[in-house]
C-alpha positions, 0 to 999 in steps of 0.5 A, spaced: 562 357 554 562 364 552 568 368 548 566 374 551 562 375 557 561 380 563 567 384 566 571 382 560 575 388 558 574 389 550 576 394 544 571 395 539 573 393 532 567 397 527 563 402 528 563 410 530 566 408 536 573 404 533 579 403 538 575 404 544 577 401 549 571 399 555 569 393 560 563 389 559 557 390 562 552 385 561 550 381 555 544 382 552 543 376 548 546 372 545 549 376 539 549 383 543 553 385 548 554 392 552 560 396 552 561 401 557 563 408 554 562 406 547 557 407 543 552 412 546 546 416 543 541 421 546 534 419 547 530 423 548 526 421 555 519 423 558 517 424 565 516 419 569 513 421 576 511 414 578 518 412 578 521 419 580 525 420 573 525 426 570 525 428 563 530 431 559 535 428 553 540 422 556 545 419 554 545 412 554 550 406 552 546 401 546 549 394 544 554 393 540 554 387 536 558 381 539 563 380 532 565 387 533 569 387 539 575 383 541 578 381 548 583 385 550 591 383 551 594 385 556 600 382 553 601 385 546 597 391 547 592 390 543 586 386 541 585 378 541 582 373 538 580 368 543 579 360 543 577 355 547 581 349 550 580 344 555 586 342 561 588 337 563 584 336 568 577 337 564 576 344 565 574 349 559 578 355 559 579 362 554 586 362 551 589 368 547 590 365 540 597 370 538 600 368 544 597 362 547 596 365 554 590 363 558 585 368 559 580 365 565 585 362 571 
């Protein structure tokens, strides 16, 4: 089971885009994830007539590495450390560390 996964509402922590907040929007492996609104650059794109795309410079989001961004929590307003624990009836489930509230219901 994965701490971070795709929807997760997260804030990065390091980097040029530090304190912004956005959702998951895939992850790319296993140590990479792609965040929406943060880190994002200008590629400079050919034409591509095949596909109907049109040069120019674009702006795109590029992964952040997973270490660099935490959940965020509702609760206290800021970022979180997550931990995994296993209930009573055998199911995994996400748990804040600070607070111990449970992230997946």
């Amino acid at each position: 089971m994965h701490k971070i996964r795709k929807g997760d509402d997260v804030i990065v922590l390091a980097g040029r885009d530090k304190g912004k907040r956005g959702t998951v929007l895939r992850i790319v492996d296993t140590e990479h994830v792609l965040v929406e609104g943060a880190n994002k650059v200008k590629k400079h794109q050919r034409p591509n007539p095949m596909k109907g795309e049109a040069g120019g410079i674009i702006e795109k989001e590029m992964p952040l590495h997973i270490s660099n961004v935490n959940l965020f929590n509702v609760a206290t307003k800021k970022a979180d450390r997550v931990g995994i624990k296993v209930l009573e009836d055998g199911r995994r489930v996400r748990f804040f560390k600070s607070n111990g509230e449970v992230v997946d219901v």
